[in-house]
C-alpha positions as CSV (number, residue, x, y, z in Angstrom):
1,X,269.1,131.6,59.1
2,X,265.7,131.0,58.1
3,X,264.9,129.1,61.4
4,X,266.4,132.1,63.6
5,X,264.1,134.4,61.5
6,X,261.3,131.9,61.9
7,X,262.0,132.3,66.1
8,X,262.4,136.4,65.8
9,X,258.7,136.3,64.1
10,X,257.1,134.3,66.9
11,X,258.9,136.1,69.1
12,X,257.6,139.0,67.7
13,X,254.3,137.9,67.8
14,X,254.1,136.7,70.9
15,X,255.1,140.2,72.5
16,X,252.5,141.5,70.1
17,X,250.1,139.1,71.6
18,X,251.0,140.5,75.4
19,X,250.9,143.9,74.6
20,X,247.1,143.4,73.2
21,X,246.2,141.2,76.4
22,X,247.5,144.1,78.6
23,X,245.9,146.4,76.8
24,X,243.2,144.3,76.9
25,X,243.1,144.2,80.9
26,X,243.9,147.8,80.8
27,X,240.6,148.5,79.0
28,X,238.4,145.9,81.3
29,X,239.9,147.8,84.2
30,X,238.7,151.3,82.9
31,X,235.4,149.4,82.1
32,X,235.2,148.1,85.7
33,X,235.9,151.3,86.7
34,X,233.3,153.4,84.8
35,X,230.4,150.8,85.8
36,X,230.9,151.1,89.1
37,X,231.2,154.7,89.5
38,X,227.8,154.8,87.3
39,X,226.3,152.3,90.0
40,X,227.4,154.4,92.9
41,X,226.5,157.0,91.5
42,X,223.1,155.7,90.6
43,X,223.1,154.6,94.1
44,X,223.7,158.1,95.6
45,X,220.8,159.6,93.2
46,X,218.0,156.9,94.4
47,X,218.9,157.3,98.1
48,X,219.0,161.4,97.8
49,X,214.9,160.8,95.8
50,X,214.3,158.3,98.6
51,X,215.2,160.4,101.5
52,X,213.5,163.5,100.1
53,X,210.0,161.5,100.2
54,X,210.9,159.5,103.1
55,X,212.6,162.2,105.3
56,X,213.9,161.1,109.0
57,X,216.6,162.0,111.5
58,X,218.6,160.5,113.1
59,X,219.6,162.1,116.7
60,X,223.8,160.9,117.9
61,X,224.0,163.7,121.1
62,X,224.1,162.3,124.2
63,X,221.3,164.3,125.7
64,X,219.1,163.4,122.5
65,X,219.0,167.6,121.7
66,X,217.1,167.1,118.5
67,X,214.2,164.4,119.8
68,X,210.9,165.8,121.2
69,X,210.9,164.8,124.8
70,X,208.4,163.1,126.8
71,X,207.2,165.9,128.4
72,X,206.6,168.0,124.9
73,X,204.2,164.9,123.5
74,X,202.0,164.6,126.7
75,X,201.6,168.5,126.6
76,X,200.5,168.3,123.0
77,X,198.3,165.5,124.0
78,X,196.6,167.4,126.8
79,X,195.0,169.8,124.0
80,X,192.0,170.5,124.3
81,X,191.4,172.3,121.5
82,X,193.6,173.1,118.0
83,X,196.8,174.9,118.0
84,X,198.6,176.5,115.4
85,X,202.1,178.6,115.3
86,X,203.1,181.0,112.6
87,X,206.7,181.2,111.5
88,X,207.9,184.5,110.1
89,X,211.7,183.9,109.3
90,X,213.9,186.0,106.4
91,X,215.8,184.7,103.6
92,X,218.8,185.1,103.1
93,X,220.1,185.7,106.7
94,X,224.1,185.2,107.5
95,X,225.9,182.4,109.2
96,X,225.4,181.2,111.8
97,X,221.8,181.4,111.3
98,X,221.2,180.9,107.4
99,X,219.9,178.1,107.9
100,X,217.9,178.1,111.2
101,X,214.9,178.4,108.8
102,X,215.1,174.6,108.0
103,X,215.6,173.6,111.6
104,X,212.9,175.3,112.4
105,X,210.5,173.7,109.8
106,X,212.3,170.4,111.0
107,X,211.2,170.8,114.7
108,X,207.5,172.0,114.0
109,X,207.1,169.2,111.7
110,X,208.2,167.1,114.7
111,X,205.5,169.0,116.8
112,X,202.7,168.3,113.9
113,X,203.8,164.5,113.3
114,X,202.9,164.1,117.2
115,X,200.0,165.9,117.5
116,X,197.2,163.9,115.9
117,X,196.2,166.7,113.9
118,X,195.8,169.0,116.8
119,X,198.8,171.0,115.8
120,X,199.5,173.1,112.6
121,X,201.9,175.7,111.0
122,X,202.5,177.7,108.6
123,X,206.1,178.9,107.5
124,X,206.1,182.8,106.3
125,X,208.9,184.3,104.0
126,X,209.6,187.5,105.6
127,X,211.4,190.1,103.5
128,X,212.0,193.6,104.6
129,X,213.5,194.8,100.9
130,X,210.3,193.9,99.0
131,X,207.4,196.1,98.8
132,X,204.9,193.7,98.4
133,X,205.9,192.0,102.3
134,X,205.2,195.2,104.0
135,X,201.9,193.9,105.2
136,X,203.9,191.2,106.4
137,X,206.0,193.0,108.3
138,X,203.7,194.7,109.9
139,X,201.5,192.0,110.6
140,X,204.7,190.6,112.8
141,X,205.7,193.6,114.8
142,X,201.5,193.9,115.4
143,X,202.7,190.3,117.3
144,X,205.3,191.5,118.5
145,X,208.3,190.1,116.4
146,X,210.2,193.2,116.3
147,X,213.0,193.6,113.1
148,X,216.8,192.1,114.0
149,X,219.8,193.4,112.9
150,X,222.4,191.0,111.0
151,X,225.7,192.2,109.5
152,X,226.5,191.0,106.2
153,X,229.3,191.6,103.3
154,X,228.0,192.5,100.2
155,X,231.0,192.8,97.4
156,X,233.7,193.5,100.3
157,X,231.5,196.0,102.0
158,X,229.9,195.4,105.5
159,X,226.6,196.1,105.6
160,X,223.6,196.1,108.0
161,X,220.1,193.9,106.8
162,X,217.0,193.8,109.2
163,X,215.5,190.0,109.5
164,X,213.2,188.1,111.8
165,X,213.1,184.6,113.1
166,X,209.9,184.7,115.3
167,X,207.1,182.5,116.1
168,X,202.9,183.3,117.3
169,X,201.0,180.8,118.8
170,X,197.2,181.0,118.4
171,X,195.1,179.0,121.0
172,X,190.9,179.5,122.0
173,X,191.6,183.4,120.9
174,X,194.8,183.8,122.7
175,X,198.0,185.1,121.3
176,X,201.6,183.9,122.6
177,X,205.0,185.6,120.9
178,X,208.2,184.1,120.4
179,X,210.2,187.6,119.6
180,X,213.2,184.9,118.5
181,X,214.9,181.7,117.8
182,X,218.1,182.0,118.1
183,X,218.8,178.1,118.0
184,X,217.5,175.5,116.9
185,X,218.9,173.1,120.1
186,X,215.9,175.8,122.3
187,X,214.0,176.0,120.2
188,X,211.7,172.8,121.9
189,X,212.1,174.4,125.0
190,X,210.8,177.9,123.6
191,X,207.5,176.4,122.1
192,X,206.7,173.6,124.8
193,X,207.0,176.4,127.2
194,X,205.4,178.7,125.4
195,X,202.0,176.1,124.8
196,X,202.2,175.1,128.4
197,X,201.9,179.4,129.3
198,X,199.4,179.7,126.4
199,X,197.0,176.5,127.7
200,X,197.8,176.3,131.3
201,X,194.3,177.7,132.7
202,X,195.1,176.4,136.5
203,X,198.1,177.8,137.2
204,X,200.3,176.5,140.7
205,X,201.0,179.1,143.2
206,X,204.8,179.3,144.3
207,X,205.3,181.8,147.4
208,X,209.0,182.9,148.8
209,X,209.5,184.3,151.9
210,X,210.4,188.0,152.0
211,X,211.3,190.9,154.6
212,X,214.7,189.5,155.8
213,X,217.0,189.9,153.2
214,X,215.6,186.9,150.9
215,X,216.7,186.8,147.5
216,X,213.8,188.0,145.7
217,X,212.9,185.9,142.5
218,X,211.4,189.1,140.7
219,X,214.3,190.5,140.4
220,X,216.0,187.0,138.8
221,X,215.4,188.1,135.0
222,X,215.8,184.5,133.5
223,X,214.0,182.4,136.2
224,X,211.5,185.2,136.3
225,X,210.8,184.3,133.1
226,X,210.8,180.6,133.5
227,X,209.0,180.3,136.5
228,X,206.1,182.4,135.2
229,X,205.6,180.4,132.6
230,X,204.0,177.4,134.4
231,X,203.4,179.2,137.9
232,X,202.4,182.1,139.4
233,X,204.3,183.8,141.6
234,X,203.7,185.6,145.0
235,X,205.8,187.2,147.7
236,X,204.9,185.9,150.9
237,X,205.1,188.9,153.9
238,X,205.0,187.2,157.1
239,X,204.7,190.3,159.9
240,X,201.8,191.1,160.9
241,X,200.4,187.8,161.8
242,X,199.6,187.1,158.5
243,X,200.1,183.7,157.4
244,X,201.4,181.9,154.2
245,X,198.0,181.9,151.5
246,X,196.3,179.1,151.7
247,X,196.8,178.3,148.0
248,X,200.4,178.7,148.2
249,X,201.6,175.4,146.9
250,X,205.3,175.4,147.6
251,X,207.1,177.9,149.9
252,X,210.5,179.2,149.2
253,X,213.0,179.9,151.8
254,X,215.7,181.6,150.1
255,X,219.1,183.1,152.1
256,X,217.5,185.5,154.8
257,X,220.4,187.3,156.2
258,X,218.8,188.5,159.1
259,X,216.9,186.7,161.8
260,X,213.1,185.4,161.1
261,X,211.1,186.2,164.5
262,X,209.6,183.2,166.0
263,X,205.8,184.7,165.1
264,X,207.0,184.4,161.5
265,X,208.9,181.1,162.2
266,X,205.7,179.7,163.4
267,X,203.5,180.3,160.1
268,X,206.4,178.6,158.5
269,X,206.1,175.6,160.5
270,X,202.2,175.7,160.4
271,X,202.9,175.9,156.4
272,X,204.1,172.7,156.8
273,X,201.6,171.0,159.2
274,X,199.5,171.2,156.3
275,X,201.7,169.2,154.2
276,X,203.0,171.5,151.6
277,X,206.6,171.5,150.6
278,X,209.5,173.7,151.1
279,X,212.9,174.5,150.2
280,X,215.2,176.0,152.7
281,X,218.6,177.4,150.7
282,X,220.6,178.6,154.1
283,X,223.5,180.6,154.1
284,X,225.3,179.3,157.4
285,X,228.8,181.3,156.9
286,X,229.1,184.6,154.3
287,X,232.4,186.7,153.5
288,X,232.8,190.0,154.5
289,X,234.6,191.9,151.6
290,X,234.8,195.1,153.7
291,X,238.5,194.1,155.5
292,X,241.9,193.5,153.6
293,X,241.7,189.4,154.7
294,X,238.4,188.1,154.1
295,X,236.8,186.8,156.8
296,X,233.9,184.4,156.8
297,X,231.1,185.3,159.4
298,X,228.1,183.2,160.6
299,X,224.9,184.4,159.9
300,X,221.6,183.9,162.8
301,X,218.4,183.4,161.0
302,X,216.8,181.6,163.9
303,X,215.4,178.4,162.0
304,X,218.1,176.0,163.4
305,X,216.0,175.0,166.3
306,X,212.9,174.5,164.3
307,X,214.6,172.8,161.4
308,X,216.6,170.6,163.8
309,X,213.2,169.4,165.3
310,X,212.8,168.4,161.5
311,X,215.6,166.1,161.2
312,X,217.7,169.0,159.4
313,X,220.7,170.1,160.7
314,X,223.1,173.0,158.7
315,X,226.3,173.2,160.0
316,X,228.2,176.2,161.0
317,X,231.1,175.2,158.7
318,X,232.6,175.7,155.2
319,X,233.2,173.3,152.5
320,X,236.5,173.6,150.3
321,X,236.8,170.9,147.2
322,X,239.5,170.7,144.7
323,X,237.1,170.6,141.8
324,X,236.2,174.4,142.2
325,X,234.9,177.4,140.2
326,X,237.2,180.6,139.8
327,X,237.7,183.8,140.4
328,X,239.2,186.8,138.8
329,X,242.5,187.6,140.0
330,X,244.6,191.0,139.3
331,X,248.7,190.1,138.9
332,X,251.0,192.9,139.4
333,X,251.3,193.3,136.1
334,X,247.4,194.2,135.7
335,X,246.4,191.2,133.9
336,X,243.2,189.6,135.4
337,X,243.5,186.0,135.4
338,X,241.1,183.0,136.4
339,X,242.1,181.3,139.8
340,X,240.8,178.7,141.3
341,X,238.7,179.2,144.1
342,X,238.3,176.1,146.8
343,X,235.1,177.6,148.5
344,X,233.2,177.6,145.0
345,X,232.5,173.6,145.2
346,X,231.8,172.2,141.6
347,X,229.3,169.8,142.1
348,X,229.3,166.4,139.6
349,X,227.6,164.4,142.5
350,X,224.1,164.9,142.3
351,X,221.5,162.2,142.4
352,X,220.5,161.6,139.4
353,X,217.5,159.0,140.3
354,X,215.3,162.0,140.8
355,X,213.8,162.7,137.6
356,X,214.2,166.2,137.9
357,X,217.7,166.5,138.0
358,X,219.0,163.5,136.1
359,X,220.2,165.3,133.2
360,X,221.8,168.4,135.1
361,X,225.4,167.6,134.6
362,X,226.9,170.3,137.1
363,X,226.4,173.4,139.5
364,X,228.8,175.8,141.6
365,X,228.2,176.2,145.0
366,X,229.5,179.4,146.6
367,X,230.6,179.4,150.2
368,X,228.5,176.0,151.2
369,X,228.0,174.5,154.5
370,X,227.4,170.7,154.8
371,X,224.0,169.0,156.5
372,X,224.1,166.6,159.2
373,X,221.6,163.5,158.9
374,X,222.5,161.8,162.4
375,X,218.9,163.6,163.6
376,X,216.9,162.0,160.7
377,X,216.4,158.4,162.3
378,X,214.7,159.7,165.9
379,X,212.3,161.7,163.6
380,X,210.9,159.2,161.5
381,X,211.9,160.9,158.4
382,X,213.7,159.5,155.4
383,X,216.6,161.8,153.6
384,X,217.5,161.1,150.4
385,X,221.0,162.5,149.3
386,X,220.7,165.2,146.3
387,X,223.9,166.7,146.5
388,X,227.8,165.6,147.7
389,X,231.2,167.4,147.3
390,X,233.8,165.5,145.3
391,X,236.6,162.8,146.9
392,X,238.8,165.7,147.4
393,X,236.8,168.2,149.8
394,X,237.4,169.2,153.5
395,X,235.6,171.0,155.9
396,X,236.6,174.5,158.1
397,X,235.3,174.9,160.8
398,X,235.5,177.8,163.7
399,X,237.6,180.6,162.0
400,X,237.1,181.4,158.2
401,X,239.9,183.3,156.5
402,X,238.1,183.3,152.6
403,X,241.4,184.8,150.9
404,X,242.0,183.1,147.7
405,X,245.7,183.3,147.7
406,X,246.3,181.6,151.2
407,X,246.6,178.0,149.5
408,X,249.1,179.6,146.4
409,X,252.5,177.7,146.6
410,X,251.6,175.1,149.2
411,X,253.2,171.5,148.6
412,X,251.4,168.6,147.3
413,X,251.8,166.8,150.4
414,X,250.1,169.9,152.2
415,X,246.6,170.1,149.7
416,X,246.4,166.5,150.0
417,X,246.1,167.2,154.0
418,X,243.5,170.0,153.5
419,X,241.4,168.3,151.0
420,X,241.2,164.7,152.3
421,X,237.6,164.0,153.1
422,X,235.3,162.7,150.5
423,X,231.7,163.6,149.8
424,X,230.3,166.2,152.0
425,X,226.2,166.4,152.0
426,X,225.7,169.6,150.7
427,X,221.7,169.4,149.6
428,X,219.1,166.5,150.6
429,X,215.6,166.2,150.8
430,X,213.5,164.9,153.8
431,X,210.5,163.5,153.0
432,X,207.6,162.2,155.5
433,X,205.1,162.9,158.4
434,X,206.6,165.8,160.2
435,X,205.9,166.9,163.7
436,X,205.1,171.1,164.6
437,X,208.0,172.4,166.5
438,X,205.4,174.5,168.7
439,X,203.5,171.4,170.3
440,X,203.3,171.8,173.9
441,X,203.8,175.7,173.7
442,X,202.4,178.9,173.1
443,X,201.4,179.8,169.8
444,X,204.0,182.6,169.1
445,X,202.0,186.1,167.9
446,X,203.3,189.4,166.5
447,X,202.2,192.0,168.6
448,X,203.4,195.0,166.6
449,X,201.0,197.9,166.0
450,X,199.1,197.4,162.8
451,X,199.1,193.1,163.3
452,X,196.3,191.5,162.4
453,X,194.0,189.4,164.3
454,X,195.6,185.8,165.3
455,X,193.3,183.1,163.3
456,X,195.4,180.1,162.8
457,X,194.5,176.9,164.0
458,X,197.4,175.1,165.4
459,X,198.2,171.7,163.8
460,X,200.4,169.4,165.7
461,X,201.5,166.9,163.1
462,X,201.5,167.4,158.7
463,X,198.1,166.5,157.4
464,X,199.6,164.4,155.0
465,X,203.7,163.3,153.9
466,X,205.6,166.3,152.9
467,X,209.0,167.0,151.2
468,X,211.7,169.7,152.4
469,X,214.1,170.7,150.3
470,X,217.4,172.1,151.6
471,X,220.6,173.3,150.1
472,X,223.6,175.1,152.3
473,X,223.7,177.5,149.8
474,X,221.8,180.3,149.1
475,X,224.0,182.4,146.8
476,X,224.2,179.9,144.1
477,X,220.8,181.3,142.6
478,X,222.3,184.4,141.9
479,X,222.4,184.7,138.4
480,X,224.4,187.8,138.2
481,X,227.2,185.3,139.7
482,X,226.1,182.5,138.9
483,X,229.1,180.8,136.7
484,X,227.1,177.9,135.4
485,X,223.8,177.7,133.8
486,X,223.4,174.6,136.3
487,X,222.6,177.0,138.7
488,X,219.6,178.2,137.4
489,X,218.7,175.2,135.8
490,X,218.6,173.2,139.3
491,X,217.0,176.2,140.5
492,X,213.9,175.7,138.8
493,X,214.2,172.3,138.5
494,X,213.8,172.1,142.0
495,X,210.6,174.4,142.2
496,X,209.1,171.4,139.5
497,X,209.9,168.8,142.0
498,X,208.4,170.6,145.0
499,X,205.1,171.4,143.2
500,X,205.0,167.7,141.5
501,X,205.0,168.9,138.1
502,X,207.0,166.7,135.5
503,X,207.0,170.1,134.0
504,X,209.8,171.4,131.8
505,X,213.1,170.0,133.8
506,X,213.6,167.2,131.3
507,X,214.0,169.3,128.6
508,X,215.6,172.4,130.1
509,X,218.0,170.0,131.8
510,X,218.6,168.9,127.8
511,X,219.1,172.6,127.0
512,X,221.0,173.7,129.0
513,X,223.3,170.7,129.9
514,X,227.0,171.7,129.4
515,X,229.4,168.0,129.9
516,X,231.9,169.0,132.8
517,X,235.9,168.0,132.5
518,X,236.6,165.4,134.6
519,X,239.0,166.1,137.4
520,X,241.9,164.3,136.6
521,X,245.5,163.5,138.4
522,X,248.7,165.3,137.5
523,X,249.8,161.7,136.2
524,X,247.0,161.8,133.9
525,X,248.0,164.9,132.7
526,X,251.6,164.5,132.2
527,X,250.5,160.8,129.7
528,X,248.3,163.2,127.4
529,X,251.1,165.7,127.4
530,X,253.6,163.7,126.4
531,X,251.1,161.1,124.3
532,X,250.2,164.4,122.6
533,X,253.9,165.3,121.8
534,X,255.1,162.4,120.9
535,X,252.5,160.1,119.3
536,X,251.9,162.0,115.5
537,X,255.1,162.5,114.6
538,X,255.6,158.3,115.1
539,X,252.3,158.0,114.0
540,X,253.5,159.6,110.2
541,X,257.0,158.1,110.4
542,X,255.4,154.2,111.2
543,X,252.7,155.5,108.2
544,X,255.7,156.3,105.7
545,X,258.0,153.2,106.5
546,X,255.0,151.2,105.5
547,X,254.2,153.2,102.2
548,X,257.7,152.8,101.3
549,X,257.8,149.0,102.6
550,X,255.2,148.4,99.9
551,X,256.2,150.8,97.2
552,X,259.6,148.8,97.9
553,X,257.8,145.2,97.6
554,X,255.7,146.1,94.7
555,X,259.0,147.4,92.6
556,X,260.8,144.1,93.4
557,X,257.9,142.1,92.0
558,X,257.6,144.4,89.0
559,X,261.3,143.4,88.5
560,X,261.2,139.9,88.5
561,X,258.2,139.5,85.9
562,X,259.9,141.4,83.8
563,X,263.4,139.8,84.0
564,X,260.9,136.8,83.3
């Protein structure tokens, strides 16, 4: 008896003993625990002090949205003289721009870190409830930063708040408004334009031919805008015998829809004897909406010739590509849906070797014909391919019914007939020593009442290499249909390359850039449908059998200690 008492007591004890070494591991555990939450804690604290003294950023987009570019620094390093940009921004504005105020300190102290001390701001609290920032106020609208109006909810209520996120440049007694930044991903391109303007004193001279139906860039509100920012601008009348200024720098060519008369043709050609560049955007083939089937109908501008003596050949055909724009389309039902238009190429092959446009991810052609290059070899001029329709494009030639319903309901086996030639050349440019068109004839002359006296001194061959630009398109610079910002964006793009300017394409290629969907096969489709469908529901179920698999292993090892 005494001996089994002896055994219950250090029995007893020894339980005693492992319930105080649990409890013992128990509280080391909670120990552990608390330490290193304090140390990650005191971690987090020292990294949030570092960071606020030694602020940086670290830019992850592709197109590096939220780095300076190349093009910003060397403008801020062309200074002559100190700069310095007032920021009058609100407090208190709503999403999504309550907190454009610290993006925009953010980018002008990335304009100030670069600028060697030739660049300086000053951020201005703007408030349109206090009394005592009605001088502000007014000294903003005196600039031009006019009040915005923001909607807000105060206590359930909507209400309407006037704020102002504006910037004024000051430079050698000039003034240069930014009304408003509405984001901070254009806002570089807003102030690096807005320097160049502000401290360009020699200013390029871009002409565009006008009097035969040209589009007229005047009338282009946003490249308007852009354009006059770096260049100035003239429109270039050629009747009269009045040829193309001589300090035109680039000549634009864009979609005359009636014919050019040779007198005319001739100052073009003579433009380019003197080894200036040009861009010719030729509309070959245009729709006529007027009858119930749309018809496509070839349009004479008498270049072909002269071009073709170039090297440059636009053929009288149309280009149809699977990877297309849309259209509206009314169903019966009055709905208006987005169909898919073949004859509105989407272009994802450009040549993105030229500076100028290796960032521009995409542009929609509308009704484009394709170049021939066979000429190019006999005329000792190089071509350098700019843009191509995709692998599934094909060409119409002869008769142009434009109706968007005539391929609805046709077979696979039947689209795969129609679109089964691969990259058409829809834009190139030919570069070298071109030879006048007019050698060996007479100088043609206007001889309309009113003409001016003939005073242009033939040139037989370019005074120096020159570029041509040419597109089979026209109608793509049309912003009012333009379904793309590409459009524009290559647009003026293509005026910077022209006049040799590394100018502002880099970064309004960044802007602007939009990353296109990849064509992809109806078998590609079909995987991501059914991947889609079927992958998270296995996904949770493989998740749970494993949860439970261990909850399962971890109770059967609880077990056997304690049956130990």
């Amino acid at each position: 008896m005494p001996d089994k008492e002896k055994k219950n007591k250090e029995e007893n004890i020894e339980e005693q003993d492992e319930e105080s070494t649990a409890k013992d591991i128990k509280n080391q555990v909670k120990r552990d625990a608390i330490i290193k939450t304090l140390i990650i804690i005191g971690i987090i604290v020292v990294v949030n002090i570092i960071a606020t003294q030694l602020f940086t950023r670290v830019d992850l987009t592709k197109n590096k949205s939220y780095t300076l570019s190349q093009v910003s620094k060397d403008i801020i390093a062309g200074l002559n003289d100190n700069i310095l940009i007032k920021a009058y921004v609100s407090e208190n504005l709503p999403p999504p721009v309550n907190n454009l105020g610290n993006q925009i300190k953010d980018v002008l102290d990335d304009y100030r870190n670069i600028s060697d001390g030739r660049l300086n701001y000053e951020y201005i609290n703007v408030s349109y409830e206090s009394e005592g920032d009605q001088s502000i106020v007014t000294e903003a609208e005196g600039y031009g930063i006019q009040p915005v109006q923001f909607q807000v909810t105060n206590q359930g209520k909507m209400e309407v708040v006037n704020g102002v996120i504006g910037l004024v440049l000051f430079y050698k007694g000039e003034t240069k408004a930014i009304p408003i930044i509405q984001n901070a991903e254009n806002m570089e391109y807003e102030v690096t334009s807005a320097i160049m303007q502000i401290s360009n004193e020699n200013k390029k001279k871009i002409g565009y031919v006008t009097g035969h139906g040209e589009y007229d860039i005047t009338q282009m509100q946003r490249i308007n805008q852009a354009l006059t920012t770096q260049y100035n601008l003239q429109a270039v009348d050629l009747s009269l015998n009045k040829p193309v200024p001589d300090d035109v720098d680039v000549l634009l060519v864009l979609g005359p829809k009636s014919e050019i008369p040779e007198a005319q043709r001739y100052l073009i050609d003579q433009f380019i004897m003197r080894g200036k560049n040009v861009a010719f955007l030729i509309n070959k083939v245009v729709p006529n909406f007027q009858q119930q089937i749309v018809m496509g109908e070839p349009v004479t501008t008498g270049l072909d010739p002269m071009l073709e003596n170039y090297g440059i050949k636009v053929k009288e055909n149309l280009i149809r590509d699977m990877q297309c724009g849309f259209v509206q389309q009314r169903t019966q039902m009055g709905m208006t849906l987005l169909q898919p238009y073949y004859y509105f190429p989407k272009i994802t092959d450009i040549n993105r070797d030229i500076g100028a446009f290796s960032k521009l991810p995409e542009m929609i052609l509308q009704f484009t014909s394709s170049l021939d290059t066979s000429m190019t070899a006999s005329k000792n001029v190089n071509v350098t391919p700019l843009l191509k329709s995709s692998d599934r494009s094909g060409e119409v030639t002869g008769f142009f019914v434009l109706n968007e319903g005539q391929f609805q309901n046709l077979p696979e086996q039947a689209l795969d007939t129609l679109f089964d030639e691969p990259g058409f050349l829809l834009g190139a440019i030919y570069e070298g020593t071109f030879t006048s068109f007019y050698n060996g004839k007479d100088a043609p002359r206007d001889t309309n009442e009113g003409s001016a006296e003939f005073n242009v001194q033939h040139k037989s061959q370019s005074e120096k290499p020159g570029r041509i630009l040419v597109v089979g398109d026209a109608d793509f610079v049309d912003e009012n249909n333009a379904q793309t910002m590409g459009n524009l964006v290559f647009f003026m793009n293509m005026v910077e390359y022209l006049a040799d300017d590394a100018g502002l394409s880099e970064i309004r290629s960044k802007v602007f850039s939009e990353v296109p969907m990849e064509d992809v096969s109806d078998d590609t489709k079909r995987f991501v449908r059914y991947f889609n469908l079927i992958f998270p529901p296995v996904l949770v179920l493989l998740v749970g059998l494993f949860i439970w698999d261990r909850r399962k292993t971890r109770k059967k090892k609880l077990q056997a200690s304690e049956s130990e």
